[in-house]
C-alpha positions as CSV (number, residue, x, y, z in Angstrom):
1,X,4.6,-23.4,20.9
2,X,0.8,-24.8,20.9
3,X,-0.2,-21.6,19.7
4,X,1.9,-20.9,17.1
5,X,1.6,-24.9,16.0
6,X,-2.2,-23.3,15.9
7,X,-1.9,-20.0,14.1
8,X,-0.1,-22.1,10.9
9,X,-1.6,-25.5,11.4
10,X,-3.8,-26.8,7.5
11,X,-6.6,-28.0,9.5
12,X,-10.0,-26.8,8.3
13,X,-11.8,-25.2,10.9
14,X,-15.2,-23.2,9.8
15,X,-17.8,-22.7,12.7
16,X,-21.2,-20.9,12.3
17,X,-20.1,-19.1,8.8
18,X,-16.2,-18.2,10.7
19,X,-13.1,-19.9,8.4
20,X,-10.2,-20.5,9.9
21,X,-11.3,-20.5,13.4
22,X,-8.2,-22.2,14.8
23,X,-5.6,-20.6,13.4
24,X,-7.5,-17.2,13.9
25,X,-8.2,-18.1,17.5
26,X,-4.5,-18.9,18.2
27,X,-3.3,-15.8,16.9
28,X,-6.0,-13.8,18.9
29,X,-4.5,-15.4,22.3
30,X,-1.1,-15.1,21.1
31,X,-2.0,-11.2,20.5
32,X,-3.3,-11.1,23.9
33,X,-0.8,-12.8,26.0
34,X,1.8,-10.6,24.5
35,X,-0.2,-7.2,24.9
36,X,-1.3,-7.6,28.5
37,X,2.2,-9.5,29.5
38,X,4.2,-7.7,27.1
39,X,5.8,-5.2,29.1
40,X,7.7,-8.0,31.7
41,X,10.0,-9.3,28.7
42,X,13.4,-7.6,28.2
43,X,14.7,-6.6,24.4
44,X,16.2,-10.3,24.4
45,X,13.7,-12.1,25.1
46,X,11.4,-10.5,22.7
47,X,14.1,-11.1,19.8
48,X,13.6,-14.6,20.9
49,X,10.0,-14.8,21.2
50,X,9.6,-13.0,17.5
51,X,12.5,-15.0,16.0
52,X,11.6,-18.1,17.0
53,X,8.1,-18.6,17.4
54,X,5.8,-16.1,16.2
55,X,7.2,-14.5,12.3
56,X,7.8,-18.6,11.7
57,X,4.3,-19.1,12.5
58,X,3.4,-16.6,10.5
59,X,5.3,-17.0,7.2
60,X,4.5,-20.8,7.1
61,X,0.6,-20.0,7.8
62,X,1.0,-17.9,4.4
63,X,3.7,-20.0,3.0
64,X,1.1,-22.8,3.1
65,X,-2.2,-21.3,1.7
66,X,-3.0,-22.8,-1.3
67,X,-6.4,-21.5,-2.2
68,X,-7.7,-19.4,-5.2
69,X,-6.3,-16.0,-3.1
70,X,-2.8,-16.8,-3.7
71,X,-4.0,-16.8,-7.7
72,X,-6.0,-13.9,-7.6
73,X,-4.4,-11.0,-9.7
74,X,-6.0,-7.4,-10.2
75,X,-5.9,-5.4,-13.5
76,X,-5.3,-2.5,-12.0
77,X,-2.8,-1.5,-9.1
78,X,-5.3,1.3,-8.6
79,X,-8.6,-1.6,-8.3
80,X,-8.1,-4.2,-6.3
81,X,-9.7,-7.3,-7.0
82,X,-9.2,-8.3,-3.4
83,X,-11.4,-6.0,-1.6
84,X,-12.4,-9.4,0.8
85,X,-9.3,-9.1,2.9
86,X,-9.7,-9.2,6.7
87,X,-8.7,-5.8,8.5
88,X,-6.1,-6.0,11.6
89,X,-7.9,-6.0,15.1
90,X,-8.4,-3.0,16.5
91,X,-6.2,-1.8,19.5
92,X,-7.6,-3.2,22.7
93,X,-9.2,-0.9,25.6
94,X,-7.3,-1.5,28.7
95,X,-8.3,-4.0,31.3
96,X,-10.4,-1.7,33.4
97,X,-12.6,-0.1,30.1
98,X,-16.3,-0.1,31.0
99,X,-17.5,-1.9,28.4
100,X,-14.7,-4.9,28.8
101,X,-16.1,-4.8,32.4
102,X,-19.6,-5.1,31.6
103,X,-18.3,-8.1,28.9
104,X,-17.2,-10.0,32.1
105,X,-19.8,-9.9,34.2
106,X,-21.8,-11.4,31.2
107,X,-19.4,-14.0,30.5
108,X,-19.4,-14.8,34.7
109,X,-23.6,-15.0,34.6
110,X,-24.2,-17.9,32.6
111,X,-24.7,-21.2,33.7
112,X,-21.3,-22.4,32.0
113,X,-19.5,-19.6,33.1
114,X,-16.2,-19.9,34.4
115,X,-15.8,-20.4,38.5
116,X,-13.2,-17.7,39.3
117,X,-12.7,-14.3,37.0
118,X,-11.4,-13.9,33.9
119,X,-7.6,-12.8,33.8
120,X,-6.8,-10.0,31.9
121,X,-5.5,-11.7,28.8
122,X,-8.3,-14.6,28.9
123,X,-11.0,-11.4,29.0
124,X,-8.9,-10.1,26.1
125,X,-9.3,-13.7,24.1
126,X,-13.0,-14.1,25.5
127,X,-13.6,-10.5,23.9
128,X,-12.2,-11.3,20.8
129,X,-13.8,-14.7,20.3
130,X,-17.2,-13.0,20.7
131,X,-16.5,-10.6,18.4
132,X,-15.4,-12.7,15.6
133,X,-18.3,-15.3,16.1
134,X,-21.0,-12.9,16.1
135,X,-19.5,-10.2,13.5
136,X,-19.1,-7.5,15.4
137,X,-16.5,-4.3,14.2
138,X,-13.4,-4.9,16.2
139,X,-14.0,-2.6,19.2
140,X,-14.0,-4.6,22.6
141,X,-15.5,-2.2,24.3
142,X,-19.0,-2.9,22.8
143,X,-18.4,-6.9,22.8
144,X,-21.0,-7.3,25.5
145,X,-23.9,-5.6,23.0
146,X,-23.0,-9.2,21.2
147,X,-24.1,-11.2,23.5
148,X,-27.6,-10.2,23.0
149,X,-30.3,-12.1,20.7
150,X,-30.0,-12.2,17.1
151,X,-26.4,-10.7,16.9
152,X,-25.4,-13.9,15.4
153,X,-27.1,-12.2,12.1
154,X,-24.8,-9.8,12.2
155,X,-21.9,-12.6,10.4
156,X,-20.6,-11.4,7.1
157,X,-19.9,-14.5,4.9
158,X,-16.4,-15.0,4.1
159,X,-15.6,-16.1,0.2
160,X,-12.3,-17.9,1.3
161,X,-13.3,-19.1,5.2
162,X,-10.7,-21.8,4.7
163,X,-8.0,-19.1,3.1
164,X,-5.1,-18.3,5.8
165,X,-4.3,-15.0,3.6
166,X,-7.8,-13.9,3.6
167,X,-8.5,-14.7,7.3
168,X,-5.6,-14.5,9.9
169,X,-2.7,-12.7,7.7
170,X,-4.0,-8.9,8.0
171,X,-4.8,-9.8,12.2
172,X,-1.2,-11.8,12.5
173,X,0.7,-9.1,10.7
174,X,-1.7,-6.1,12.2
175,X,0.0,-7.7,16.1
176,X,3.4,-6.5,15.2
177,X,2.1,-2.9,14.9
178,X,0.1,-3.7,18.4
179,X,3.7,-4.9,19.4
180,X,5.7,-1.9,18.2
181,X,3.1,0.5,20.5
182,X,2.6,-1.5,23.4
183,X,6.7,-3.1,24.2
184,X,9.0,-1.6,21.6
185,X,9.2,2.0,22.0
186,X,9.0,1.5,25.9
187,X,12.5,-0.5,25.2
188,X,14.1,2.7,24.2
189,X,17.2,2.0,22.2
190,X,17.0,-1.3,22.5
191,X,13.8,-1.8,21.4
192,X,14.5,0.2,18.6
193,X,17.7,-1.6,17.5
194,X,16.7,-4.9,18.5
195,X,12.8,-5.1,18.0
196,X,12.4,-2.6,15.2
197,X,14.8,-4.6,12.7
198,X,13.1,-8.1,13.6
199,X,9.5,-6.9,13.0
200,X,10.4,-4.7,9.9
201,X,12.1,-8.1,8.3
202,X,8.6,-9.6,7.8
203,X,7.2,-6.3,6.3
204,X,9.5,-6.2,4.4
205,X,9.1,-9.9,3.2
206,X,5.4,-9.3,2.7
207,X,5.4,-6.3,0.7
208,X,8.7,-7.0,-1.6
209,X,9.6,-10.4,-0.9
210,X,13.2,-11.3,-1.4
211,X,15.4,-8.2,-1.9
212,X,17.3,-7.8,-5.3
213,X,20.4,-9.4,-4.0
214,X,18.7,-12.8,-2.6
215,X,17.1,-13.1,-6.0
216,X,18.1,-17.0,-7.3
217,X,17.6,-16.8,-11.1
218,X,17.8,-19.8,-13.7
219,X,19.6,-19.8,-16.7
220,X,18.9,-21.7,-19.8
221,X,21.3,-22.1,-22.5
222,X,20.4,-22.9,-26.1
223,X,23.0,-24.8,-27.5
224,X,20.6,-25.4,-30.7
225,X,21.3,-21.6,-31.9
226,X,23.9,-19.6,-30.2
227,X,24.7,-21.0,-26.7
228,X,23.3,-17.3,-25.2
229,X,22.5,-17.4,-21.9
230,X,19.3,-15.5,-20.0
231,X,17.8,-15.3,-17.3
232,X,14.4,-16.2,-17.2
233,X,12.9,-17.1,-14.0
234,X,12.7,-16.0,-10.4
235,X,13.1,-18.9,-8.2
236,X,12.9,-17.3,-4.3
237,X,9.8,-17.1,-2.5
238,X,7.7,-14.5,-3.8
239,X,4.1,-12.9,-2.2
240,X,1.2,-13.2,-3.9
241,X,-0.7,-9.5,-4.0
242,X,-3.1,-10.4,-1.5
243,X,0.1,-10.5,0.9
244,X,1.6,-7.7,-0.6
245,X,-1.7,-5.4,-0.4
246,X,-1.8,-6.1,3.3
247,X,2.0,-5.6,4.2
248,X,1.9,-2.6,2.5
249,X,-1.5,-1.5,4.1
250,X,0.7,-2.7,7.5
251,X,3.4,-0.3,7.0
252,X,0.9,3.1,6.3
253,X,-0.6,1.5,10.3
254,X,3.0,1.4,11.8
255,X,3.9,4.7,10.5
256,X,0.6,6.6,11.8
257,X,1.0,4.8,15.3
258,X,4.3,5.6,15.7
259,X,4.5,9.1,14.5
260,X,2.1,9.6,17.1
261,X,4.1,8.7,19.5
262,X,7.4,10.3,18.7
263,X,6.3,13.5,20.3
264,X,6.3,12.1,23.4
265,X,9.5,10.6,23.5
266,X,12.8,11.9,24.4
267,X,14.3,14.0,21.5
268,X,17.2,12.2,21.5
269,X,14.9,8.9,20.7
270,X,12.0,10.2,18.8
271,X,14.3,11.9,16.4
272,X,16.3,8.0,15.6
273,X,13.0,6.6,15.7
274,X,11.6,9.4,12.8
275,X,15.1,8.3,10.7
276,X,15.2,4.3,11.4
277,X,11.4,3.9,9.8
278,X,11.9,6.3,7.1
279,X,15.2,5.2,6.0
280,X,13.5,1.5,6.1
281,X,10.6,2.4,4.0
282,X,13.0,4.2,1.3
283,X,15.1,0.7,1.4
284,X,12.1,-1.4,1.1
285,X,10.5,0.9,-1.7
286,X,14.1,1.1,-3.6
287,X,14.6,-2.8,-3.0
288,X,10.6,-3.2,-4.7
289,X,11.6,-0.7,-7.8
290,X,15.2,-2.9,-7.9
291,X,13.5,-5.9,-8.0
292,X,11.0,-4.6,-10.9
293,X,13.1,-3.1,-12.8
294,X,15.2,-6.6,-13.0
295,X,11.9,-8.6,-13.9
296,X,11.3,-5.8,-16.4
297,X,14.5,-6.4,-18.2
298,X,14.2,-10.1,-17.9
299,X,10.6,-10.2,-20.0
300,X,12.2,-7.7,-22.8
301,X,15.1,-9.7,-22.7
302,X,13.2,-13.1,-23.3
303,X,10.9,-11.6,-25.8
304,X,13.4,-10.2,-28.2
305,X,15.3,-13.7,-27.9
306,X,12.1,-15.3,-28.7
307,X,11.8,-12.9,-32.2
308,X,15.5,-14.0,-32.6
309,X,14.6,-17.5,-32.5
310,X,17.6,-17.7,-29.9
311,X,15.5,-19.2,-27.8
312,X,12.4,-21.8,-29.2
313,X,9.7,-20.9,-27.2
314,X,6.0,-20.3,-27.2
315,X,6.2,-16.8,-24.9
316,X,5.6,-18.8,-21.9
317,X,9.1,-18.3,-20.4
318,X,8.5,-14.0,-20.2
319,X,5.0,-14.4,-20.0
320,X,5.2,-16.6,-17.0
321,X,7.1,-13.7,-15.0
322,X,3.9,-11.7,-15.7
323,X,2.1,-11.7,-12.5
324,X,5.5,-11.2,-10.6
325,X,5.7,-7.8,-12.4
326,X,2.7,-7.1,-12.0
327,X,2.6,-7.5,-8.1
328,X,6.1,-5.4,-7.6
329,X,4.0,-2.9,-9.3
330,X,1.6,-3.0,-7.2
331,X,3.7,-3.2,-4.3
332,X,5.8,0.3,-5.7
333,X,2.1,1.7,-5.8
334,X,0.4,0.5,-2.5
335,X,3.5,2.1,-0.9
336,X,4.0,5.2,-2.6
337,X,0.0,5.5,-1.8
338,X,-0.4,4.8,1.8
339,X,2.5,7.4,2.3
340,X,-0.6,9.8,1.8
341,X,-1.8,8.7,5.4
342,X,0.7,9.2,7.4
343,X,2.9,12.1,5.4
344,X,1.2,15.4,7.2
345,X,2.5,14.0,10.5
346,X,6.2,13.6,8.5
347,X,6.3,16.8,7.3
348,X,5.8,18.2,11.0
349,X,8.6,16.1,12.7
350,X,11.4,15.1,9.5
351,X,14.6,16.4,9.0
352,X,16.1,17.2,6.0
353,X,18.0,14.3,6.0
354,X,15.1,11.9,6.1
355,X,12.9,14.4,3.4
356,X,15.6,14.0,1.1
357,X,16.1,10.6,1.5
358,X,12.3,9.5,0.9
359,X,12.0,12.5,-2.3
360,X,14.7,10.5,-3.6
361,X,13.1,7.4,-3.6
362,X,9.7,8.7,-4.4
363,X,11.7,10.5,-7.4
364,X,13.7,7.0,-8.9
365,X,10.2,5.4,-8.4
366,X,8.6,7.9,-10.9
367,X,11.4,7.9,-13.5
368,X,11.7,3.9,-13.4
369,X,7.7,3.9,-14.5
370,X,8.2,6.7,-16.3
371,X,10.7,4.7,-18.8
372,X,8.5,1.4,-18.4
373,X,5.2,2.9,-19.7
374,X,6.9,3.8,-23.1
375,X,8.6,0.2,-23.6
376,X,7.0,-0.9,-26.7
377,X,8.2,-4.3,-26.3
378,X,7.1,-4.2,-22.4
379,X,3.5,-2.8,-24.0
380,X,3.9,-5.8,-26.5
381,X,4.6,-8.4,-24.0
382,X,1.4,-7.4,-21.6
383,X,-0.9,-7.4,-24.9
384,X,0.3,-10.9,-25.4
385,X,-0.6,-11.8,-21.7
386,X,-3.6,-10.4,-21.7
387,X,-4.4,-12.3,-25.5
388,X,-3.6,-15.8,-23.5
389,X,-6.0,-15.0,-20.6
390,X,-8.6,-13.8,-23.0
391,X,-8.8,-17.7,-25.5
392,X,-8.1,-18.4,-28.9
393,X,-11.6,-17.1,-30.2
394,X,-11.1,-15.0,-32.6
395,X,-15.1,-12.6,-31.6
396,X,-13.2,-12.7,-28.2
397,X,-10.2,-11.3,-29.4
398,X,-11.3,-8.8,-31.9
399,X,-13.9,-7.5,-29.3
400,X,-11.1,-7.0,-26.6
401,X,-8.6,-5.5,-29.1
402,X,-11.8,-2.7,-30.2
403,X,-12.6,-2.1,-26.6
404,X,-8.4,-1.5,-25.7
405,X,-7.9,0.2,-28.4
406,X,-11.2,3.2,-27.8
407,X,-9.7,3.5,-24.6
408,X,-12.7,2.3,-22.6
409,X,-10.5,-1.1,-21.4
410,X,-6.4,-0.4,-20.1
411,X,-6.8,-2.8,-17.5
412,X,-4.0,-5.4,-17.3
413,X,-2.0,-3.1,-20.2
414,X,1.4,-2.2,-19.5
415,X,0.4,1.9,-19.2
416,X,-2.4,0.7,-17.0
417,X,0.5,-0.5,-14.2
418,X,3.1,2.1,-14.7
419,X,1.0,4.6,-15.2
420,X,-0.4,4.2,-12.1
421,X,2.8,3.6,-10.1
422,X,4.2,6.7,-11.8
423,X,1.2,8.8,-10.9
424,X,1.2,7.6,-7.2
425,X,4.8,8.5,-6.7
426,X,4.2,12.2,-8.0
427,X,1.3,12.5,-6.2
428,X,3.5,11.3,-2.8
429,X,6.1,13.9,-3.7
430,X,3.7,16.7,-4.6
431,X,2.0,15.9,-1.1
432,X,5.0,16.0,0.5
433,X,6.7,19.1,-0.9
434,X,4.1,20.6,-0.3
435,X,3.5,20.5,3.2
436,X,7.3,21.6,3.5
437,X,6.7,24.6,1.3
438,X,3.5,25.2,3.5
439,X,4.2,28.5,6.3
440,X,3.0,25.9,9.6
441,X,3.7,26.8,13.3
442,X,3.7,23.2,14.4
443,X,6.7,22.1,12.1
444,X,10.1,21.7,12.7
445,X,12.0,25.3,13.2
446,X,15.4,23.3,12.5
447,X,15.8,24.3,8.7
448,X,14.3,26.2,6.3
449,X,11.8,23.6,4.6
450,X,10.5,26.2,2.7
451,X,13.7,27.0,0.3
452,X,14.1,23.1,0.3
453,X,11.1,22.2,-1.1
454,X,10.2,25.3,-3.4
455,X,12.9,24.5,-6.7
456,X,11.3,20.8,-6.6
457,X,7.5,21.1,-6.3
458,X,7.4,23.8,-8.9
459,X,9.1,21.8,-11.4
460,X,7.1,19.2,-10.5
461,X,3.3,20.8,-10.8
462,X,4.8,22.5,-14.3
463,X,5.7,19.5,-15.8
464,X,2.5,17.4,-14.6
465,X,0.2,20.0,-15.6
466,X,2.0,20.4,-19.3
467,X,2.2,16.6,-19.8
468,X,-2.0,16.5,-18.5
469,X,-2.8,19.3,-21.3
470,X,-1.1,17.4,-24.1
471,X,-2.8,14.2,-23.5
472,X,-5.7,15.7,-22.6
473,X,-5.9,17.2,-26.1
474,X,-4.3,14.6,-27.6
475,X,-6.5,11.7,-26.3
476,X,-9.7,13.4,-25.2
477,X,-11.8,12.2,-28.1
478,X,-11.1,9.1,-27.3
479,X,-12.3,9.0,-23.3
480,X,-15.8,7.9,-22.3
481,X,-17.2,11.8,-21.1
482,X,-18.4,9.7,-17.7
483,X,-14.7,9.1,-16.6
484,X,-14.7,12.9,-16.3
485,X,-17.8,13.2,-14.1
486,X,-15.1,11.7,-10.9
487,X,-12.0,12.4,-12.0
488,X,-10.5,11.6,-8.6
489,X,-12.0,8.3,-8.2
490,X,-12.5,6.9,-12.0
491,X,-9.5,8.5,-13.3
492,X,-7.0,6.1,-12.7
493,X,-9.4,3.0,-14.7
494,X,-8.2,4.5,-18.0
495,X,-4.7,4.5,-19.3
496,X,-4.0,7.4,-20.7
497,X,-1.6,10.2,-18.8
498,X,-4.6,12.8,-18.5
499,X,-6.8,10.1,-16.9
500,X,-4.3,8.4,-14.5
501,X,-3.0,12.5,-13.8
502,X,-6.7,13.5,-13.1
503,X,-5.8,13.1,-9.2
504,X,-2.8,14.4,-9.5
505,X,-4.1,17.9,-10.9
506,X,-6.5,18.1,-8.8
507,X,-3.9,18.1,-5.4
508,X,-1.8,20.8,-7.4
509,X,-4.7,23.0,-8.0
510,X,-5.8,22.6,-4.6
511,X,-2.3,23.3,-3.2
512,X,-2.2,26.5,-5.3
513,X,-5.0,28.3,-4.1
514,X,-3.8,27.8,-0.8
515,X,-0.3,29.6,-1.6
516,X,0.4,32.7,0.6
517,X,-0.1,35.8,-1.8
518,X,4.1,35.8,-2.0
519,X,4.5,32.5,-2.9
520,X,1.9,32.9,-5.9
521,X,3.7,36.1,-6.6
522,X,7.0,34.3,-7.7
523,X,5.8,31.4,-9.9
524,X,2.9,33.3,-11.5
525,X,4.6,34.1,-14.9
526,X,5.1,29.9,-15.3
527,X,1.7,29.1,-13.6
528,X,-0.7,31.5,-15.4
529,X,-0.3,30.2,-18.5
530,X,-1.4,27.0,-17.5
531,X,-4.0,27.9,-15.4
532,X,-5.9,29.4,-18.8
533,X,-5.1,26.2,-20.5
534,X,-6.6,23.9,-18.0
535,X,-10.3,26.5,-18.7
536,X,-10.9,24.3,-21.6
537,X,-10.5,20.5,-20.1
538,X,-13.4,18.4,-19.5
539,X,-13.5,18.0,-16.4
540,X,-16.1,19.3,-14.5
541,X,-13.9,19.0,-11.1
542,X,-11.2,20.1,-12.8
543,X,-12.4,23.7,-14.2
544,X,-14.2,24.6,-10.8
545,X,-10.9,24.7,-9.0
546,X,-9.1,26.3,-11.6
547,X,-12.1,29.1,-11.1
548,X,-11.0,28.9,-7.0
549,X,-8.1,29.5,-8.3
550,X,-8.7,32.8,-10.4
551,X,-10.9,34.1,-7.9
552,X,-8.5,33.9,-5.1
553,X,-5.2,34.1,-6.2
554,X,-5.7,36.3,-9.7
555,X,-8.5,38.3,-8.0
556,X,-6.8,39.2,-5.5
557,X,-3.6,40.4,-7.4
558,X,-6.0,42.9,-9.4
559,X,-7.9,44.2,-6.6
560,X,-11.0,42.3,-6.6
561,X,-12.5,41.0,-3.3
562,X,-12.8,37.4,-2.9
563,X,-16.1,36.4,-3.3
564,X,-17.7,33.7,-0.2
């Protein structure tokens, strides 16, 4: 209870350049209590220890920032304005690493050492400690190089120190994934049906927030006009991005680490555990795209009232449900993103079952952004939130307006953030159908994931690549030509479709030229076509693939050798 009264406690506590040393600290000897000790706890008793102590600690810790994080709000789901976020701790070496070892002879050499060995979870927090204090990368195993002179030089200055979010979120939330590795899949069922739903809870409450059904929403009547009633506000407890940002970064780590494991478990277990975390990210991601399409609908709603007059208002009522748009968009996109990082590892060890159910997902995802990006009153309401952010001066406006409308400034518009989402969702199913349509030795032999994925990823890369050419043509003039130099990486700060697509392409045309010669064979006649469109684009990145492409694939089919 003293630690977890430490990792929420509102006391400022900055040492030598570290924030939040206390609650920090206590979350650092919580993490290592429970990975050294972990394993004499049964399934109960962890339920307890999580449900009653540690998630509390952590949601009031976050609950109870109030500092300039909690306000900060990107333009961009794609650009993060929050690139000062802590990183979870790495995964401990075990008690007998060398380098730990050679950490506690230091820490026994010193005149104020301690009188009688470190045990292994106080070496753990000793370890740790050093390596916050003295800014060292996360890896225990080199804590002793800390100790030397002038490693104190090595701090990074922190602009939040006294921020909870910024500080001790991503390490609190980063010890469930630690947990899930070192206790829960050694549980076996019971881990996973006891552990696994506790733990998911707060990633789930991180990265959404309430689900769609727990939403409380106010209703205002106007008894002036015609006594309509709307909903206009959200009143449960929402994340602010920077939590979002690192629950969903969370849920990519869990995946990865678990996957990883699953080949080593019994068949009968890895096989539940492969459908329990998929079937939860699919609910979390369809709760996120519930929950946004809701908000969506509640801003259109208020706006056309407003024109109506139904409702006297100055915009603030839809404008103020802004941000929490904005950050469900972000979540649908950090989510549909990270899938990137853990997917190849999927694709080896899913079942149909579990492929169909994420596609599905992935597939509502894109159509729900899809329809949001040509909203015109959703478009309308954005431009208004972006006018009140920007002043009343009319150089300001004008200027911003000019910029918006050349194209050189989307960020914050409504085609900036759905867009985005929508182009992150195809890319996940692209990347995903494709690596079941790939011929691999390694994947699962259970069902022909071949067949299942061909119909799909072809209408997919057909109808991405014909929607990229029109806007490409359509809105080229209008691009700076050094958004084209990096498609991949600059793409996505311009809204238009052949911009935020750029990526996209550029995993389809990859993914062609690696097709088997059969496989190019019976989709040539609708890819062809295309491929000589795509010569003329203006992208540099884009036209030398489409070349690879030619020279293997075409070359090949008229006899000419592929060139190294």
């Amino acid at each position: 209870d003293g630690l977890a009264s430490g990792i929420c406690s509102s006391a400022a506590s900055t040492s030598g350049g570290v924030g939040c040393l206390v609650q920090r600290g206590s979350i650092m000897a919580m993490r290592a209590i429970l990975l050294r000790h972990g394993k004499l706890f049964s399934a109960s008793q962890w339920y307890a220890i999580l449900g009653c102590v540690l998630l509390p600690a952590i949601q009031i810790g976050a609950e109870s920032d109030s500092s300039p994080v909690t306000q900060i709000s990107s333009e961009s789901p794609s650009v993060s304005s929050l690139d000062f976020l802590g990183e979870p701790l790495q995964s401990p070496p075990p008690f007998d690493d060398e380098g730990l070892q050679k950490f506690a002879e230091m820490t026994q050499s010193g005149d104020s050492s301690p009188s009688r060995p470190l045990g292994t979870a106080e070496l753990l927090v000793e370890a740790s400690f050093a390596d916050l204090r003295h800014g060292g990368d996360g890896n225990l195993s080199k804590a002793y190089t800390l100790q030397k002179t002038g490693a104190e030089k090595r701090i990074q200055l922190q602009p939040f120190p006294d921020s909870w979010i910024a500080t001790t979120a991503p390490i609190a939330l980063g010890l469930l994934s630690d947990l899930i590795i070192s206790s829960s899949l050694e549980l076996g069922k019971e881990g996973r049906e006891v552990f696994w739903p506790t733990i998911m809870s707060q990633l789930v409450r991180w990265s959404v927030g309430s689900s769609k059904e727990k939403i409380q929403c106010e209703q205002v009547t106007d008894e002036e006009f015609n006594g309509d009633k709307m909903i206009v506000d959200v009143k449960e407890w929402q994340p602010c991005e920077a939590l979002v940002r690192i629950g969903c970064k969370e849920w990519s780590r869990v995946f990865r680490r678990v996957l990883e494991v699953v080949p080593t478990l019994d068949q009968v277990e890895g096989k539940a555990w492969l459908k329990e975390m998929s079937t939860s990210l699919s609910d979390t991601l369809l709760k996120n795209i519930g929950l946004e399409e809701k908000i969506r609908d509640d801003i259109v709603e208020a706006k056309i009232a407003s024109l109506e007059k139904r409702v006297q208002n100055d915009g603030s009522v839809y404008l103020g449900m802004m941000p929490t748009l904005k950050t469900r968009c972000i979540a649908s996109h950090c989510l549909q993103q990270y899938i990137s990082t853990f997917v190849d590892q999927f694709a080896v060890l899913t079942l149909e079952e579990e492929a169909s159910c994420l596609l599905d997902t992935l597939n509502q995802s894109r159509l729900s952004s899809m329809k949001a990006r040509k909203d015109e009153d959703l478009s309308h309401a954005f431009q208004e939130a972006c006018l009140a952010q920007w002043g009343d001066s009319v150089e300001e406006i004008d200027a911003a307006m000019e910029r918006a409308n050349s194209g050189l400034s989307h960020r914050g518009s409504s085609q900036m953030f759905f867009l985005t989402q929508e182009a992150s969702a195809t890319s996940a199913l692209i990347i995903l159908l494709s690596l079941l349509y790939s011929k691999r030795q390694d994947a699962d032999c259970s069902w022909d994931t071949e067949a299942f994925a061909e119909p799909i990823l072809f209408e997919r890369i057909i109808e991405v690549l014909t929607d990229f050419l029109e806007s490409e043509e359509r809105d080229g003039l209008l691009i700076d030509p050094n958004v084209w130099r990096s498609v991949s990486e600059r793409g996505g700060q311009v809204a238009f479709y052949c911009t935020s697509f750029a990526g996209v392409v550029v995993q389809i045309l990859d993914m062609i030229s690696n097709l088997e010669k059969e496989q190019f064979d019976r989709h040539k006649e609708s890819l062809f076509p295309i491929l000589c469109s795509l010569i003329r684009v203006q992208s540099d990145e884009i036209r030398h693939l489409v070349a690879g492409v030619f020279r293997k694939q075409i070359g090949g089919m008229i006899g000419v050798p592929t060139s190294k």
